[in-house]
N, C-alpha and C positions, 0 to 999 in steps of 0.2 A: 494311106489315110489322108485325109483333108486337114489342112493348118488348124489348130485349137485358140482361137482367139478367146480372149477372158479380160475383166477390169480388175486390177489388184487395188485393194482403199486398206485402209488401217484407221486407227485411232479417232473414232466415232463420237465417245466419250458422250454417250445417249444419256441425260440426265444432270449431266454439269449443272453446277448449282449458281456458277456466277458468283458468288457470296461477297465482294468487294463490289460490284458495279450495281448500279441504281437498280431499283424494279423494276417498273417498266421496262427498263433496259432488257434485264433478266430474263422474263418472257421472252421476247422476242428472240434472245439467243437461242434460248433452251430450241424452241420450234423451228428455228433454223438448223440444228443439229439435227433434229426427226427429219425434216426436209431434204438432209443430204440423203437418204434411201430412193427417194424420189428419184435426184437427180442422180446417182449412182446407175438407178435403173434406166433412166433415160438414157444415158452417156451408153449403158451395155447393147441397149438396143439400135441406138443409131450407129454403131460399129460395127453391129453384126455379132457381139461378143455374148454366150450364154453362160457364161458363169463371174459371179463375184465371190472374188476372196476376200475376206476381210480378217487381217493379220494381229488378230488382237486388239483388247480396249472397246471394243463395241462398246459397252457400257463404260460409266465412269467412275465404278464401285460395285464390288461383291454386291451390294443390299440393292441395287434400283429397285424406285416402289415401284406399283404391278403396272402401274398404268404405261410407266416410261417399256417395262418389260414386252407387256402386251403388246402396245400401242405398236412398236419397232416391229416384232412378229406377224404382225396384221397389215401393216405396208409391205413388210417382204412377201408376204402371200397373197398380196393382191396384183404382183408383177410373178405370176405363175409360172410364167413361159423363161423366167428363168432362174437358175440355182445358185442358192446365197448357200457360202459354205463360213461358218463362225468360228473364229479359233481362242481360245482363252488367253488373255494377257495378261501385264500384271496387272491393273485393276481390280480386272474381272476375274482371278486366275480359279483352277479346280477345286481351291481351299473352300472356294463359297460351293459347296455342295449342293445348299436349298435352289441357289441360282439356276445350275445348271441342271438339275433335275425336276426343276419348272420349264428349263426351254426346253428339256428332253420332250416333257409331257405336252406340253403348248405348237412346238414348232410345227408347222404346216408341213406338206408333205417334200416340198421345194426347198425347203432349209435344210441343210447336213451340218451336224458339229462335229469338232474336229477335237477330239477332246481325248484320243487317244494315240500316242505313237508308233501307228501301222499305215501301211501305205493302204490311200481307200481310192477307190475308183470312181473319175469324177467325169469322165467322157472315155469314149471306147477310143483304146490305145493311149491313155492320160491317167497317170497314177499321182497322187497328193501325197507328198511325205509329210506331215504334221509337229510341228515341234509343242505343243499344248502348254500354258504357263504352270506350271506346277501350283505355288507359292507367289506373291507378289516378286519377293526375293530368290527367286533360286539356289543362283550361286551358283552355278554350273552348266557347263553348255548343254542347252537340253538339245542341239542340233545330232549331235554323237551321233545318234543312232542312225542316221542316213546313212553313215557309210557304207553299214553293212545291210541294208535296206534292200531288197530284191525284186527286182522289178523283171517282166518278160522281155527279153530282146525286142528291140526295137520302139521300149514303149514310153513315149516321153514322161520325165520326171520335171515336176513341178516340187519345190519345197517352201513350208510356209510357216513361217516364226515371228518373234515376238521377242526384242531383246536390243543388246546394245551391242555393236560393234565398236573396237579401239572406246574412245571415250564420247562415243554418242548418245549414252543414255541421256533420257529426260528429267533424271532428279539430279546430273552433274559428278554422279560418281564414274571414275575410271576403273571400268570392267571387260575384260575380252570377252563377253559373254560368247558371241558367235565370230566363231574363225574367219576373217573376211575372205577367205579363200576354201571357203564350207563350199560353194556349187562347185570349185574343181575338184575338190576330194572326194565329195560324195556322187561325181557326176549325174548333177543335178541340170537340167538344163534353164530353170528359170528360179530362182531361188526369192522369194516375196517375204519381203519383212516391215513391222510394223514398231512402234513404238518414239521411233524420231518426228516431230509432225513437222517438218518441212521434206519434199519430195527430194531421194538423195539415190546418184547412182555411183555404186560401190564399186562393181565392175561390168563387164556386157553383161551378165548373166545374174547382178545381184543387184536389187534395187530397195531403196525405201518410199514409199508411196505420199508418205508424209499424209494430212489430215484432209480430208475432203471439203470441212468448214471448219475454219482456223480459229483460234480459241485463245490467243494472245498476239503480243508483238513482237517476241522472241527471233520468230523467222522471216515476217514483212514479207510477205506473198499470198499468192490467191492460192483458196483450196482447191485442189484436184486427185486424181488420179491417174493410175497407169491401164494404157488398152494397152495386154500385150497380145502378142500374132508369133506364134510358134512353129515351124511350118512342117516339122519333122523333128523327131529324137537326134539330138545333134547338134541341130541348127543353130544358130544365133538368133536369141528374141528379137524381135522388132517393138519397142517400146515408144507407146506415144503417149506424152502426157494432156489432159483434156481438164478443162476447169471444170468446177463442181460447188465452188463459194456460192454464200448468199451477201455475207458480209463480207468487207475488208478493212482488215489492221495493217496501219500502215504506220511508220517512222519518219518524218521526211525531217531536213535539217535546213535550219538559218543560220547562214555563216554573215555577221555583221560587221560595217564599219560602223566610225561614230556620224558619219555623215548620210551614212545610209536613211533611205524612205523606207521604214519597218514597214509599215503595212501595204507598200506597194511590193516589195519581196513579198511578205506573205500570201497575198492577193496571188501572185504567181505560181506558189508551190500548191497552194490547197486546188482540191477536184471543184470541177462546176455542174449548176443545177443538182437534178434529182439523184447525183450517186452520191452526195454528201450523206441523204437518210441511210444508205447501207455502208456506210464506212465510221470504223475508228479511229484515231487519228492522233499522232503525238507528235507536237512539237517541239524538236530538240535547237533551241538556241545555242550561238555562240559566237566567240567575239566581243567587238563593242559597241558599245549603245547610249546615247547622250539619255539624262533624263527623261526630259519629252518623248524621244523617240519608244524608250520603252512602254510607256504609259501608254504610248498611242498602240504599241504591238500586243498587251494587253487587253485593250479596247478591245482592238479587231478582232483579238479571239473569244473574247466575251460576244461581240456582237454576233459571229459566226456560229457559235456552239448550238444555236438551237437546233440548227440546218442538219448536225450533224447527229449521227446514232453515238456519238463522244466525241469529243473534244479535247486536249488537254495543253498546255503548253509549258514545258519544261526549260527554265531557263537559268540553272544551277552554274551554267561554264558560260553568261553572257555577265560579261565586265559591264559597270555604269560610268559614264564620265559625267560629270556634275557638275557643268562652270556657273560661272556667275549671271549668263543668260537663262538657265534653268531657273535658279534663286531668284531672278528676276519675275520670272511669271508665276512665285508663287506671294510676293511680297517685295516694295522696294525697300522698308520699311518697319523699322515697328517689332511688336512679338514675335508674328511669326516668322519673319523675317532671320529674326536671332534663332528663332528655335529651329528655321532651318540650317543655318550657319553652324550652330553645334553639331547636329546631327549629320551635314558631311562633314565635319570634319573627325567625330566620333567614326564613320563610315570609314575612312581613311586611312585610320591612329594606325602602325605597324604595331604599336602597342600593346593593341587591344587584340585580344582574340577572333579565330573567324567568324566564330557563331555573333561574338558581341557586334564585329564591324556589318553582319549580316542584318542583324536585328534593327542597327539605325539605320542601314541601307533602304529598308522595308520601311521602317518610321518615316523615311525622309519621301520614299515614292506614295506612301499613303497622305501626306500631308500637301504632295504636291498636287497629287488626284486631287483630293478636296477642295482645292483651292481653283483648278481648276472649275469642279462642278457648281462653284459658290459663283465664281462668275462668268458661267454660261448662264 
């Protein structure tokens, strides 16, 4: 037989609601999520690969209204020439009934679900062992049953689940769900799993595909997938991973002195030109930071945010240092002068609590901004 090349994707999450980030924003995600079908198909055909697995999570809930339903069904059927097989996750799992007996009735002819635990035949001499999410929660290896799972000599075994290995799950609980050593047991040759959205390989033979269009900042990478190339019952996969993002989440870090140029660092970390509109972006400070200088790293990310599809700058671990040259530029003189004189030194107190020394911290950089914009 001829090698069985295929793209493994997982966790789709067709319909995410976004619900913390802006509107506008929101749209845009949601249609970047549909968009990954596109390029999933894209990436299968320029590989030469006819089949996509998708390892659970398609959806990002039992309920998707119909259109998010349809809509996903009707791009998989308009890339005909090749076969999307769906497997229920916890999301999406079997418990939604109405769900999946709308894709039963809906799916084009080129969609297979995977919604039962039998080996189903997905190219000649290539059998799918299916692990189906039962329940969001299981609670038990729904992998089992491969072991005893019977396939025709010689005919490669493909297995494709939806779960947590050691302590990978996505909600932070520590569950063996699936034995990380499930493809040697069940001699599986390419074992496909889904549910971790950062791309993760377990061992030669077991991988996680992680998310095609990344959907936080947890993992700081681009979405993709796996082509994998299987050349015989046996063999060792050949796994190439292939990007598939529209957006990017990214974390990048400021490590500061106090004499540092804040905004010529930053000016170096952030992306330029037109990939700012597709990216996320969080600034994690840290170190220290003379007044000024902070106000001015503030600036710059206020001045930058419109550039980007988010913005944000997180600077909870960046220390202030506060001299008398600071004080200077906001008053030499006078009330405000005194009220900023209290205010670092209320910043300061060991006395005081962190939240309180935080509050004048804030009091004392918002009075300095001001003073600032009074005289430009």
């Amino acid at each position: 037989m001829t090698a069985f090349r295929f793209i493994h994707s997982s966790d789709l999450h067709l319909g995410k609601r976004f619900g913390n980030i802006a509107e506008e924003l929101r749209g845009r995600l949601r249609e970047a999520r549909h968009g990954a079908l596109g390029r999933l198909a894209m990436q299968a055909r320029t590989n030469g690969a006819t089949t996509i697995l998708l390892a659970g999570d398609t959806f990002d809930t039992e309920t998707p209204a119909a259109d998010v339903r349809r809509q996903a069904l009707s791009e998989m059927g308009h890339h005909g020439s090749l076969r999307w097989v769906i497997l229920p996750g916890n999301h999406d799992s079997l418990q939604a009934s109405q769900l999946w007996n709308s894709l039963r009735s809906d799916a084009p002819e080129n969609v297979a679900l995977a919604i039962e635990p039998v080996a189903m035949p997905i190219a000649p001499g290539v059998m799918l062992l299916p692990a189906p999410c039962t329940t969001r929660r299981p609670g038990r290896d729904l992998t089992g049953w491969m072991d005893e799972a019977a396939t025709p000599s010689g005919t490669i075994r493909i297995g494709l689940a939806h779960g947590a290995i050691r302590d990978f799950s996505e909600d932070g609980t520590v569950a063996d769900v699936v034995p990380p050593d499930r493809a040697r047991r069940s001699g599986i040759d390419y074992l496909a799993l889904g549910d971790w959205h950062g791309a993760m390989k377990v061992d030669a033979r077991t991988y996680y595909s992680g998310t095609p269009e990344p959907d936080r900042f947890k993992h700081d990478r681009p979405g993709q997938a796996l082509v994998v190339c299987i050349d015989a019952a046996g063999a060792v996969p050949e796994v190439t991973p292939v990007e598939t993002g529209s957006f990017a989440w990214r974390t990048v870090r400021i490590d500061l002195l106090s004499q540092d140029d804040a905004t010529r660092r930053l000016e170096e970390l952030l992306p330029a030109g037109p990939a700012r509109r597709q990216t996320l972006m969080r600034v994690a400070a840290f170190g220290r930071a003379s007044l000024s200088a902070r106000i001015m790293l503030m600036d710059a990310i206020a001045r930058a945010t419109p550039e980007f599809a988010y913005l944000e700058l997180d600077d909870a671990a960046l220390a202030t240092n506060c001299e008398s040259e600071d004080l200077d530029l906001i008053d030499r003189a006078g009330a405000l002068r005194e009220a900023a004189e209290a205010l670092r030194a209320e910043s300061l107190d060991p006395a005081r609590s962190l939240a309180e020394r935080d509050v004048a911290r804030a009091a004392l950089m918002r009075l300095f901004s001001y003073a600032q914009h009074v005289a430009s």
